[in-house]
C-alpha positions in Angstrom: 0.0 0.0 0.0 1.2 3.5 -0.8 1.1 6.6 1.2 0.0 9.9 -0.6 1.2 13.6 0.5 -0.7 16.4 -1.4 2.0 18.8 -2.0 0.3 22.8 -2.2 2.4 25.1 -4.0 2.4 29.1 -3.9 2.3 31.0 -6.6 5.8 33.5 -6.4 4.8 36.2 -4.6 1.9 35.3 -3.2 1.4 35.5 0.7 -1.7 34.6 2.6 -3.3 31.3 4.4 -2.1 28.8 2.3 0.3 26.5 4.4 3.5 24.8 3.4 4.0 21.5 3.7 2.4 18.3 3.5 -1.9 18.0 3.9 -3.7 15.8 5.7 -6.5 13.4 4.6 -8.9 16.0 6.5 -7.5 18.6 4.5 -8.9 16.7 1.3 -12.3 16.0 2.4 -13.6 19.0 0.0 -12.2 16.7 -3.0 -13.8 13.3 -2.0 -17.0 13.6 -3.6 -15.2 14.4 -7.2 -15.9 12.0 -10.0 -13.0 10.3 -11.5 -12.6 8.0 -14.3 -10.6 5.1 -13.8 -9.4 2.4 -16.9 -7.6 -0.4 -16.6 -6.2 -1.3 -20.4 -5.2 -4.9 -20.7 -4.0 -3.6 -24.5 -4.0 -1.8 -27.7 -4.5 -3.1 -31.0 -4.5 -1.5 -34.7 -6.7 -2.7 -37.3 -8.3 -1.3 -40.8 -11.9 0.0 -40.6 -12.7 -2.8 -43.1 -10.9 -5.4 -40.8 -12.9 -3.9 -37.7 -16.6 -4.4 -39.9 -15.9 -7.9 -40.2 -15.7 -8.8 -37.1 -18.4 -10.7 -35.7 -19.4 -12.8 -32.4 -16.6 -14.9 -31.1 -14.0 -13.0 -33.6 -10.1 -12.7 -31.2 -8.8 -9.6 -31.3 -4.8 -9.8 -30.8 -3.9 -7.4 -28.4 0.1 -6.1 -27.8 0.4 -7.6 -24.5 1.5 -10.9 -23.6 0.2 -13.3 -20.9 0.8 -12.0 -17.3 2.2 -8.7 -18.7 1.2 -5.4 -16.2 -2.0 -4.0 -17.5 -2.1 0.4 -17.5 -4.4 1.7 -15.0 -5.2 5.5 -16.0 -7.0 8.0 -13.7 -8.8 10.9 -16.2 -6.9 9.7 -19.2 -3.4 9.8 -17.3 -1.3 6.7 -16.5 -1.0 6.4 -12.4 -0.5 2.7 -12.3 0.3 -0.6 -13.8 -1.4 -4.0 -12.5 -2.8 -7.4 -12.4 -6.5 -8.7 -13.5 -7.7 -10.5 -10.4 -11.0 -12.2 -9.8 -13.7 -11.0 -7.0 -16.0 -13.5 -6.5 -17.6 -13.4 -10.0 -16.4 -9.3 -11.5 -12.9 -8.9 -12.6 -10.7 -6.2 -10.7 -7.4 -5.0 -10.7 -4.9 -5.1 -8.1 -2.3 -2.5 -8.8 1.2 -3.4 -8.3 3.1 0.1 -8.6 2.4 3.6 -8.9 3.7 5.7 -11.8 5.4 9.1 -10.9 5.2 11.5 -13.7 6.4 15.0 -13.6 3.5 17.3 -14.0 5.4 20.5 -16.3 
């Protein structure tokens, strides 16, 4: 399990209330009731629209990925994660097995 720190910068030159330094999870609460879309892509694949129209029922479509490969998890189309397809009882899930740090510029 990962910890999160929710880092608020300053704008230069700007003083007021805004403290420095880590939040806390109370600190948040305002944010907890905002929607977010999560994926999990198990792969990609490329195909001609006249390859696409003839697929039918039962058609296999190749993805890139190979067997037991990491899957992407993405949060708002952005990559946070990569992980595993588990079972749960009878719905798939995803486990995630490490956090992607990107630097936000």
């Amino acid at each position: 399990m990962a910890d999160f720190e929710l880092n608020e910068l300053k704008p230069d030159g700007q003083e007021g209330d805004i403290p420095d330094g880590p939040r806390s999870a109370r600190d948040l609460e305002a944010v907890y009731d905002i929607p977010v879309q999560v994926s999990a892509v198990l792969g990609k694949a490329t195909m001609q629209v006249n390859q696409l129209l003839k697929l039918g029922r039962g058609a296999v479509v190749e993805l890139d990925r190979k067997v037991g490969e990491a899957i992407d998890i993405y949060v708002n189309n952005r990559l946070v994660a990569r992980g595993e397809v588990v079972v749960v009882e009878d719905r798939l899930g995803v486990t995630m097995t490490e956090i992607i740090k990107t630097d936000r510029s």
